[in-house]
C-alpha positions in Angstrom: 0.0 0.0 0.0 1.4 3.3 -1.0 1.4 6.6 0.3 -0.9 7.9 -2.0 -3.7 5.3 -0.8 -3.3 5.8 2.9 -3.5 9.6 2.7 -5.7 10.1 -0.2 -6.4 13.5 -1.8 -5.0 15.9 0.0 -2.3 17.3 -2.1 0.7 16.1 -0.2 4.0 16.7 -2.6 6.6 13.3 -1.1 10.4 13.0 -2.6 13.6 12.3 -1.2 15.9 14.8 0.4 18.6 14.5 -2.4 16.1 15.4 -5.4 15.0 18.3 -3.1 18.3 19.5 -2.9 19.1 18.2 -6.6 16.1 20.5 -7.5 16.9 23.5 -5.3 20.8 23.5 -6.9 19.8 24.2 -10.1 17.2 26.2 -9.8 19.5 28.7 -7.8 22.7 28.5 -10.1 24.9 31.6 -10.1 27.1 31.9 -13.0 30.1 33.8 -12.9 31.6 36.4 -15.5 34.1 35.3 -17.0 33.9 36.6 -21.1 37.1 36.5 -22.8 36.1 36.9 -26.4 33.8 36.8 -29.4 31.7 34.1 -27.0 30.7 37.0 -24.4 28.6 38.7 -26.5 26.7 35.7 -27.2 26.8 34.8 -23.4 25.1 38.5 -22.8 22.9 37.9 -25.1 21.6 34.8 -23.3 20.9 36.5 -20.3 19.5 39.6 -22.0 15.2 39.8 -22.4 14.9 38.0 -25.5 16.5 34.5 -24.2 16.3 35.6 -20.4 18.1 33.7 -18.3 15.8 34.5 -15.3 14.1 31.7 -15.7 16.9 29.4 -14.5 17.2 31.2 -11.5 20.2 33.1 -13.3 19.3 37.2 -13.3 22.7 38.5 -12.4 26.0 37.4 -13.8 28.3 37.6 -10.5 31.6 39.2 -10.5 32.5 38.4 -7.4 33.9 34.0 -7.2 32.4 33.3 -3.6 29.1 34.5 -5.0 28.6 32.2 -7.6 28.4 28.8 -8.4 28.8 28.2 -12.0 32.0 29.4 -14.0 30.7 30.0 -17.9 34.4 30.3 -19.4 33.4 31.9 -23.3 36.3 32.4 -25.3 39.9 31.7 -25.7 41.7 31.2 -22.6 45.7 32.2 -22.8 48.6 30.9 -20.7 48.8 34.5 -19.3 44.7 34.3 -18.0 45.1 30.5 -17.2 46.3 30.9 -13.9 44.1 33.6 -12.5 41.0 31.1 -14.1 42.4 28.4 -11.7 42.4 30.9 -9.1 38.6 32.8 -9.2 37.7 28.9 -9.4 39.4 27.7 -6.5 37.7 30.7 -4.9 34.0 29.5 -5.8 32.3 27.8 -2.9 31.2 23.8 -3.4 29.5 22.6 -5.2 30.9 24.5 -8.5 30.1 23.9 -11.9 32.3 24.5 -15.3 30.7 25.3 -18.7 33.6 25.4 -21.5 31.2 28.1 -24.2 32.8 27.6 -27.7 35.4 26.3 -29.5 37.7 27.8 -28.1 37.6 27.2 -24.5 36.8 23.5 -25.7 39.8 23.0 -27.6 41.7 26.2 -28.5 39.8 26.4 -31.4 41.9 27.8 -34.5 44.8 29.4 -32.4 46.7 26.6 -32.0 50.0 28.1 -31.0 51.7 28.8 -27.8 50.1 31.5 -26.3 46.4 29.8 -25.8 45.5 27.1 -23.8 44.4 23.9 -26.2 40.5 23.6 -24.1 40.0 25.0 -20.5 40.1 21.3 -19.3 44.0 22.0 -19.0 43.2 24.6 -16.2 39.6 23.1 -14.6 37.5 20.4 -14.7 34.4 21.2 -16.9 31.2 19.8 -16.7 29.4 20.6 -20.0 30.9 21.7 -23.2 29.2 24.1 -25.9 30.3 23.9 -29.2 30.4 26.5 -31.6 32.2 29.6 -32.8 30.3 31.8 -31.6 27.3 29.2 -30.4 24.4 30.9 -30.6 22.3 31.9 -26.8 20.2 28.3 -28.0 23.2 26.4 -27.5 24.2 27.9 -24.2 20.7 27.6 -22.6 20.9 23.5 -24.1 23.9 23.5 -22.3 22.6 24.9 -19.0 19.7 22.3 -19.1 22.2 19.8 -19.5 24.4 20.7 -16.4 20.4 20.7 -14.7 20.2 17.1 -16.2 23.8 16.0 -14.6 22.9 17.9 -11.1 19.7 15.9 -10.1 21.5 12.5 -10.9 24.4 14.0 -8.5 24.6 12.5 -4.7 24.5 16.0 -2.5 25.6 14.3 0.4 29.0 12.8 0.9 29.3 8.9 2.3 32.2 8.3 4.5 
């Protein structure tokens, strides 16, 4: 006999703890700034009124690391930025998420020399990549649901 039988009609919402959490996380995402090229305007663009990232729970791109809890790294990272990258994201509170926006912060892109890093993954581990060069505010808001998707199959709560 379930729940639903034994307390009938009465509108009672049951889950577990960790979807509650799960749900609460990405519904409460902060991203941080962090444009570096060509991929910050269309990262803007997201979060202006025709796309509006408000609806995730994301109205204000943070400036500030310990405010926020998702890194959106658009554009070409170079050796020079890569270590102040590492450091704004060891700054970020846990649970932190990555988003690598374009092809550039994926894999370097079409600089492939010595001055820019060959895909953020050198410098942090991401969690969702967005292709594209420029990818359009679609893309980035497919890729947002898709960290959403990877966050409610996530354990909150450490064992051991």
């Amino acid at each position: 006999m379930g729940v639903e039988q034994k307390l009938g009609d009465l509108g009672i919402v049951t889950t577990t703890l960790e979807e509650a959490v799960n749900w609460a996380r990405t519904r409460a995402m902060w991203p941080l700034l962090f444009g570096l090229a060509c991929c910050a305007i269309e990262m803007m663009a997201t979060a202006a009124s025709r796309y509006d990232l408000a609806r995730f729970g994301m109205e204000l791109m943070r400036a500030s690391p310990r405010q926020a809890d998702l890194m959106i790294v658009a554009g070409r990272v170079t050796r020079k930025m890569a270590p102040v990258l590492r450091r704004l994201y060891d700054q970020m509170p846990e649970p932190k998420w990555v988003i690598a926006m374009g092809d550039c912060a994926s894999s370097g892109g079409v600089f492939n020399n010595y001055a820019v890093v060959q895909g953020v993954d050198e410098v942090v581990p991401v969690d969702v990549y967005v292709s594209g060069c420029p990818p359009r505010p679609e893309q980035l808001i497919h890729g947002i649901l898709t960290l959403h998707a990877k966050v409610m199959k996530e354990k909150p709560f450490r064992q051991g």
